[in-house]
Structures are given as structure tokens and as C-alpha cells.
N, C-alpha and C positions, 0 to 999 in steps of 0.2 A: 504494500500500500504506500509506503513511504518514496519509491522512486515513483509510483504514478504520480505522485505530488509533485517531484521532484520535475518531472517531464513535462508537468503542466505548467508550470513557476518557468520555466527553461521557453517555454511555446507562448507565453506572453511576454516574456521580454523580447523573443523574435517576432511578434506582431508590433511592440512596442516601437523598435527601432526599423520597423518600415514605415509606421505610421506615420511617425515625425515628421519625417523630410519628405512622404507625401503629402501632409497636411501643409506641408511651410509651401512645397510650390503648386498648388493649388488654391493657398489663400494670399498669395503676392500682393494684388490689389486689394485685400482688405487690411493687410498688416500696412502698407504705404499709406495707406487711409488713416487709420489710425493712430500712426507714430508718427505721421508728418513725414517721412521718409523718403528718399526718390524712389524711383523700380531696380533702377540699377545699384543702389546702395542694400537693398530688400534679398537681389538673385545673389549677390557677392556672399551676403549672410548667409543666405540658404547652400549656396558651394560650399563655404566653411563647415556649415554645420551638415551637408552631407557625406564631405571627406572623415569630420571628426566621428560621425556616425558608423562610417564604414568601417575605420582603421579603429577604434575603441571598440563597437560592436562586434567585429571576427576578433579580439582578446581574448572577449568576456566571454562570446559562446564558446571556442575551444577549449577554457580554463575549467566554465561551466562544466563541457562535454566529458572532458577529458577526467577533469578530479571527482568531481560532483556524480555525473552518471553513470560513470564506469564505461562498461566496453559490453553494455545490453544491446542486443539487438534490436528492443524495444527501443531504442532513440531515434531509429528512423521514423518511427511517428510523430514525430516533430515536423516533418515535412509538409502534413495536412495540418495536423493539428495548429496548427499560427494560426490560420484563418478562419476560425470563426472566432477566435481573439481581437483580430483584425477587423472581419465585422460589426463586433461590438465596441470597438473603440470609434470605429467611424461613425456607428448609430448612436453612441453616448454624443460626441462632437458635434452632429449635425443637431442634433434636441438642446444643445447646452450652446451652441453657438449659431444658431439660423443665419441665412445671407439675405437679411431686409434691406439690402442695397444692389438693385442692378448692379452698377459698377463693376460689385464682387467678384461677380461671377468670373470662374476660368478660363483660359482660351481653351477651344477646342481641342489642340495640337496637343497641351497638356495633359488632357485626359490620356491620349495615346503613348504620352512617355509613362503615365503612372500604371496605364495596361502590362505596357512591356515591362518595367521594374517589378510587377507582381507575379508573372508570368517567369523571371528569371531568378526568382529571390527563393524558389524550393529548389532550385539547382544549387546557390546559394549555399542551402540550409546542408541540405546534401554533400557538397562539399567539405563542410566545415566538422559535419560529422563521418566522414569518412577519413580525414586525416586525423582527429582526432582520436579517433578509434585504431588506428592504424598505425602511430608512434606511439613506444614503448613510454610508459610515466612512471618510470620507478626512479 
């Protein structure tokens, strides 16, 4: 019972840190709205914050993988399991934060990168537990 816990805690932090930096560049125009901000000072942040996302996030999950969950087979279920994590973080955001400003709204194009970034993020996940699993941690 304790690693299902364990895999579950591990599959919301992996929702967690897709969330973020899809949420930051599908809200551009609304963050530049309300920080007074230009667009281009808004996307610079959101690079930042999705390099430090990447490079901090593949740490924590191999650290995660590696110490934390052992070397179960059971951790590939991490690969589905983010998303409905993922769903529910977007449906909490959209109830807690409504877009009552045309303006807000994303460009189109956008949607299509956050398609693709979800679409490659269980390869991702996959990855990250496979090397994990795969180098010796004594």
C-alpha cells in the first residue's frame, strides 16, 4: 500500500510540473495584463521558468525514481497515471481563475504546442524511468 502512495505523490508532481509552464504560456496575455508587463518580458519568464522546470524536474523525478520507488515494475504506471492529475489541476485553474477578458484568450498556435508537449511528456516520463531503473544506486 505504501509504494501505491508512493506512485501516486510521484504522478502528481509529474502533472504538477507540466502544468506550470503550460499554464504560464497559455495565460501570457493575462499575466501582461495584470502585472503591467510587456509580452516579451512575460515569454522571457516563461523560457526561464520552463528550462528551470525541465532541468530541476528530471532531478527530482530520477532521485524520486531511483531512491524513493525502487526498481518496481509498477512505476511505469506513472506514464498514464499524471493525467488525470493533470486534468484536475486544469479543472481546479479554470473554476479558480475564469478568463472574463477576451483579450485573455490564447492564440490558436498555442494550443498546438501544448498538444504536442503532452503528447511527448509520457515519453518523457518513460525515459526518466527507465534510466532510473537501469543505473545501479548503491
Amino acid at each position: 500500500m505504501n509504494h501505491i502512495i508512493r506512485i501516486n505523490v510521484v504522478s502528481v508532481l509529474y502533472a504538477l510540473f507540466i502544468f506550470i509552464p503550460i499554464e504560464l504560456m497559455l495565460n501570457v496575455y493575462r499575466i501582461s495584463r495584470v502585472t503591467g508587463w510587456e509580452i516579451k518580458t512575460v515569454n522571457n519568464l516563461n523560457v526561464i521558468v520552463l528550462m528551470v522546470d525541465i532541468i530541476l524536474g528530471t532531478a527530482i523525478f530520477y532521485l524520486l525514481t531511483a531512491k524513493w520507488l525502487g526498481r518496481s515494475k509498477l512505476n511505469y504506471i506513472n506514464i498514464i497515471l499524471w493525467i488525470p492529475f493533470f486534468i484536475l489541476f486544469v479543472y481546479i485553474f479554470s473554476l479558480l481563475f475564469p478568463i472574463t477578458n477576451g483579450g485573455d484568450d490564447p492564440n490558436p498556435v498555442t494550443g498546438l504546442i501544448a498538444i504536442g508537449a503532452l503528447f511527448l511528456y509520457p515519453i518523457y516520463i518513460l525515459f526518466i524511468n527507465l534510466i532510473s531503473m537501469s543505473i545501479d544506486n548503491n
